[in-house]
N, C-alpha and C positions, 0 to 999 in steps of 0.2 A: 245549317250555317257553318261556314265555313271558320279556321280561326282569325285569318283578317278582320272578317266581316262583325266577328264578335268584338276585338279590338278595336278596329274601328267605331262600334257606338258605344264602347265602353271610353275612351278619349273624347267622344262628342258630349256625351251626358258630362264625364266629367269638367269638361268646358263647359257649361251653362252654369253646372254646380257652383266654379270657379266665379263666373261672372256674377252671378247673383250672393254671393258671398261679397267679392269686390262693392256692387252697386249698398249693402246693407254697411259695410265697415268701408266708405269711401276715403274717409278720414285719415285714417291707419294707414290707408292705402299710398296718399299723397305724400301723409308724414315719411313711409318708406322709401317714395321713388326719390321726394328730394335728399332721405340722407345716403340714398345710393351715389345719387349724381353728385353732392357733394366726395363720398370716398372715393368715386373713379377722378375727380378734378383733383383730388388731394396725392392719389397715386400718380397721378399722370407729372404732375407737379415733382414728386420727389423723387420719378424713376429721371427725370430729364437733370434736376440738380445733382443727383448722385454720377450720372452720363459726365457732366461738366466739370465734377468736380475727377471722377475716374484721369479724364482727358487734363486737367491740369497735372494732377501729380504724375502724371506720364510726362506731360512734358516735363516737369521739374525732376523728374530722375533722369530724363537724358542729358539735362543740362548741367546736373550736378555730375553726372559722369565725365564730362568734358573736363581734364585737369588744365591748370592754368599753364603747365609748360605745354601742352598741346595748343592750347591757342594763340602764342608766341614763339614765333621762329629768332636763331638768337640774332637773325639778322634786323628783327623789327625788336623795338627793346616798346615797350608801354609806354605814351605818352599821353601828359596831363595836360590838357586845357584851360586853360584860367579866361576867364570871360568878366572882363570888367565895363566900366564906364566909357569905355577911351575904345574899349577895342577888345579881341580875343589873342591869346599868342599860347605858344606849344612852351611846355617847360619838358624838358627831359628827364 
């Protein structure tokens, strides 16, 4: 026999082992996969919120990087809006 071929039914026996193990402690079994599948849904869940939250305070540093005399030329000065009942108008 070769060493494959030893490998080989030493993986095979060990899979039956396994299975009949599994079919004796079924229970244990089930208890396991659902609280596997519950931690992959719990990771999957906070690698995406941590994504979300990475890409907001990204944008909020670049926005905060932008000073307020770069976003006003002196030729545009800030103007306020006032939005009433009647109507909207520009205050200077």
């Amino acid at each position: 026999m070769t060493f494959l071929e030893i490998l080989k039914t030493f993986l095979e026996l060990a899979a039956v082992v396994l299975l009949i193990v599994g079919f004796i402690n079924e229970k244990k079994v089930i208890a396991f996969e659902v609280k596997l599948a519950r931690a992959i849904r719990i990771h999957i869940r906070n690698y995406r919120l941590r994504k979300q939250r990475e890409a907001q305070a990204e944008y909020a540093a670049k926005v905060q990087k932008r000073a307020p005399e770069d976003v006003y030329e002196e030729a545009e000065a800030p103007v306020l809006t006032v939005v009433s009942k009647k109507g909207s108008h520009r205050v200077a």
